[in-house]
N, C-alpha and C positions, 0 to 999 in steps of 0.2 A: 455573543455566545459565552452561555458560564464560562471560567479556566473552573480545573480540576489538577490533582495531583496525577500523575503517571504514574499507577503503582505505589512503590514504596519511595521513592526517588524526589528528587526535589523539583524536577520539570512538570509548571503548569502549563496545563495543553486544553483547546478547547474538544468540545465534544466531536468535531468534523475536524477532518485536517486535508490536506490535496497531496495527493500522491502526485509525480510529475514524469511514471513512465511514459504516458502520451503525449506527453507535453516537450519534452528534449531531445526528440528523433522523426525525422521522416516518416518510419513504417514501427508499428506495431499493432497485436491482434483484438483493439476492441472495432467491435463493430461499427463498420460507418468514421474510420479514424481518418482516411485520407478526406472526407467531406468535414470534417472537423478543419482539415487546416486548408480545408478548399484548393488542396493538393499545390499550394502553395510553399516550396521550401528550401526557400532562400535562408539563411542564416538568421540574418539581420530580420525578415520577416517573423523568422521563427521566435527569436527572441525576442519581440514585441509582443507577438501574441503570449508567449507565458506571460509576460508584464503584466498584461492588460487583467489575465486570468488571476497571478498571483495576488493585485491591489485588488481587484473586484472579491478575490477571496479576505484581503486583511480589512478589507471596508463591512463585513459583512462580519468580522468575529473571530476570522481563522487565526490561529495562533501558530499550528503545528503544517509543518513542512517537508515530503521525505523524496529526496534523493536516490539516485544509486550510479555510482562509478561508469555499469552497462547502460543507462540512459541513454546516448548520444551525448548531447552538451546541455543536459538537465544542471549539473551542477555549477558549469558557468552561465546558465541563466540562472537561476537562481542565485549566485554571487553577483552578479552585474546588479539583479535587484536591490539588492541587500546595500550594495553601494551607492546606490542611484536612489535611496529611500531614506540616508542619512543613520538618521535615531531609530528609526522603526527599525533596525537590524535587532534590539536589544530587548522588541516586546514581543520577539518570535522563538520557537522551537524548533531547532534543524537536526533533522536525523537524513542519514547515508549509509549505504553499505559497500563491501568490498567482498568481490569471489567470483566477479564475471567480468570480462571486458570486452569494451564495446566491437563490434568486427565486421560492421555491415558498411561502413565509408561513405555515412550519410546517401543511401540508397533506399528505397523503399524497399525491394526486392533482393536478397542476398544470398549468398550460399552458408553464410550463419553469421545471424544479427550479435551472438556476444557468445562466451566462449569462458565454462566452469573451470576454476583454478581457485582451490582454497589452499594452496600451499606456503608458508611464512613469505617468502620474496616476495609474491603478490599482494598478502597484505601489507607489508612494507612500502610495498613502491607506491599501492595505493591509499594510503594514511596518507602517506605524501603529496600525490596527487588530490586528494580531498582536501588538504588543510590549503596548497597551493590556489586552486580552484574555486574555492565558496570562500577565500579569504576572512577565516575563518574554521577553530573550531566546529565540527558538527556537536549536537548536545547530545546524541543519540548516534551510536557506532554499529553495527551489524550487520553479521552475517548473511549473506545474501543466497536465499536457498539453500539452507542447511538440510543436507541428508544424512541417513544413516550408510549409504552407499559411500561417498564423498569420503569417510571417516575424518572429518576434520572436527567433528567432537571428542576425537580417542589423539589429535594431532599434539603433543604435550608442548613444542614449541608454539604454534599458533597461539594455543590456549593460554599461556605462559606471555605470550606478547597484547594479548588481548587485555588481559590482567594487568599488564604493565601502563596498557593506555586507562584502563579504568581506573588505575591509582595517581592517574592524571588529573581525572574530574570529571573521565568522560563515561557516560553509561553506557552499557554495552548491551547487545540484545542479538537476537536471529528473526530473519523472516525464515516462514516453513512454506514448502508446496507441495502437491500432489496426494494421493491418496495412502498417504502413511504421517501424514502431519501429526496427524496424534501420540503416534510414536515417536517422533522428534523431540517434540516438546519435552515429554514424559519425560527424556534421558537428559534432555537440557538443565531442565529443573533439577535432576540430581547430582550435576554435575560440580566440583568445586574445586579450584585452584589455590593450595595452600589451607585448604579446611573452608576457604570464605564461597559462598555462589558467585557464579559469573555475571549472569543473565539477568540483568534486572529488568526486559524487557520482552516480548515476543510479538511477530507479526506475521498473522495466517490467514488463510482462505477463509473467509466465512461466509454461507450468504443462503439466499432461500434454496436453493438447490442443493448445495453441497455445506451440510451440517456435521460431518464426521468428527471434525476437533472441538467440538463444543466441551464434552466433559475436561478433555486435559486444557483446554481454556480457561473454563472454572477453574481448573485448579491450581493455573498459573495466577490466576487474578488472586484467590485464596491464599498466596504464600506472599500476596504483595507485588509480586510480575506487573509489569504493564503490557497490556494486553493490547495491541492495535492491528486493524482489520484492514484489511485489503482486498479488492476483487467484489466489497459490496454486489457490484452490478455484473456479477459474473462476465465479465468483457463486453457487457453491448446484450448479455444472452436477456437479463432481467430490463430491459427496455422496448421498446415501442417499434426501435429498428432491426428486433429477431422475427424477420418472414421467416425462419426452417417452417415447414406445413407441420415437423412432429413436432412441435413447440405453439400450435395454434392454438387448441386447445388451454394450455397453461395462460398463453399470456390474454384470451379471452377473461379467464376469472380472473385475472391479475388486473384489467381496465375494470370489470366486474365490483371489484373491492374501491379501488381506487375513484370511480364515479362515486360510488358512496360517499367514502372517507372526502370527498373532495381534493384529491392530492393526485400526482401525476404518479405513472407506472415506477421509472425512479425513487421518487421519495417516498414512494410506499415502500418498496424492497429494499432502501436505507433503512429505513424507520424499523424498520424490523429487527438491520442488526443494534441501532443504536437502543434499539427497548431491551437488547440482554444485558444482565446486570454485571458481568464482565467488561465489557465492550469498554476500553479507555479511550481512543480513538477510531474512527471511521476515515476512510480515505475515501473523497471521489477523487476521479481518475479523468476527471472534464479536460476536454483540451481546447474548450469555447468556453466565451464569459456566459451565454445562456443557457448552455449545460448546467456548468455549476450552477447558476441560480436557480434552478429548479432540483439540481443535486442538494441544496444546503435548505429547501424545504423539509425536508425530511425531520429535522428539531421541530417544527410547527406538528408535524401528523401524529396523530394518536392512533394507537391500533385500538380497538375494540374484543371483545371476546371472537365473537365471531369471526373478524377479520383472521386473529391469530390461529384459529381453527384451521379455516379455509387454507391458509396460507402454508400449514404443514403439510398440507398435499400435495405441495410444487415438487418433497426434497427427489432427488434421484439416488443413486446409489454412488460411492465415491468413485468407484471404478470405471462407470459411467461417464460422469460426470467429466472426470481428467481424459477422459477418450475423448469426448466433444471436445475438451480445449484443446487435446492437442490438435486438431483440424482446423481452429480457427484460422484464416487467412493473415498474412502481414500485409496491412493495407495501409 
């Protein structure tokens, strides 16, 4: 898989990278997740299988790797690999974030799987916890779920500390969610500490249904931002495994396209975010090595005109959209 620059910034990443919230916890909401680990989740199991997921990802190209503190123990599997891989720690890109912690005590079922705190001790304790953990620098530091609600872009200490790590070496960035991303961004982008930007990178919802932050994506990518995507597969919604009966209809034209194209429902609905010419990164979110190998077809699929016609039919409205997710099951 080509590398590329990330933005403005010195980290080459390839065009796919693996996100690893499915991959470091018992219970999370993509669909069909507890069949993914064959409800299998013993420790030691669990951290095999990332193994298996993360080499079948660096044997195929992937370069880039992202983390988050609320994982479960994403970040010491992904450190055990790193360790247990030798040299190949040095041809990869690790990004992590800090603002949730984890609170479901390896349970599939909880009374709340991680728990917002974006107030300085938190990030403290968690820079700390991350560097401990992945033994290792991350190359990539961010915010996890930055809202305008949250006010931890108006927090001048946080801001101030974040800065102090990016004069480190490290780059700093925000993931965005729900249906105000666009406004996140917007204010990230103008945001600056000491006169310099913070953000040199952002990471948002994107995908055939839920197209809302496209333009402030543009125009993160336009200022140089690195732009990386998450939720491609809307949790399970953009696959094969969404029975809802009001979602029939969609994912009929969605195999529709896909038997053409010769490509799987998946890698169609990737391919699509990787054809925007923002798009620095894409995450699949696989928690099986045969997932992702039909997730990293998606570099092979070419959309066509018509494809990309059709395919603007899917979107929903944002309001929408973030109502279905929030109903998704912890499975």
């Amino acid at each position: 898989m080509k590398l590329q620059r990330l933005g403005s910034t010195d980290l080459r990443v390839s065009a796919m990278g693996v996100g690893m919230a499915a991959l470091g916890r018992p219970g999370y909401i993509n669909i069909g997740h507890g069949d993914d680990l064959e409800r299998n989740y013993h420790v030691a199991d669990m951290e095999r299988r990332a193994h298996n997921v993360l080499d079948a990802a660096w044997n195929r190209g992937v370069r880039y790797f992202d983390a988050a503190r609320s994982y479960g123990r994403a970040e010491a599997f992904l450190g055990s690999w790193l360790r247990d891989r030798g040299d190949l720690a040095d041809t990869v890109v690790i990004g992590s974030k800090w603002g949730y912690t984890y609170k479901a005590d390896w349970q599939v079922a909880a009374h709340a799987h991680e728990v917002k705190d974006h107030s300085l001790p938190v990030l403290r304790r968690q820079w700390a916890e991350s560097l401990a953990t992945l033994g290792r620098r991350p190359d990539l530091y961010q915010i996890h779920s930055a809202t305008l609600e949250s006010g931890v872009l108006e927090n001048t200490p946080v801001l101030g500390e974040l800065a102090r790590i990016k004069g480190d070496g490290v780059v700093i960035g925000l993931s965005v969610s729900g249906p105000r991303q666009r406004e996140v961004i917007e204010r990230a982008l103008s945001l600056k500490v000491d006169g310099i930007g913070l953000f040199d990178c952002v990471q948002a919802t994107w995908n055939l249904l839920e197209r809302s932050a496209e333009p402030a994506l543009a125009l993160a990518a336009g200022k140089g931002v690195g732009v990386i995507v998450k939720e491609g597969l809307a949790n399970g919604r953009l696959t094969e495994r969404n029975i809802s009966p009001e979602f029939e209809p969609k994912l009929a034209s969605l195999n529709r396209i896909a038997r053409r194209l010769e490509t799987s429902v998946d890698a169609l609905a990737l391919a699509a975010v990787l054809a925007r010419p923002w798009a620095g990164v894409v995450l699949s979110g696989a928690a099986c090595v045969e997932h992702l190998a039909s997730n990293l077809t998606a570099v092979e699929t070419v959309l066509d005109d018509a494809a990309v016609s059709a395919l603007e039919e899917l979107t929903e409205l944002p309001e929408t959209y973030w109502q279905i997710r929030s109903k998704l099951a912890w499975n």
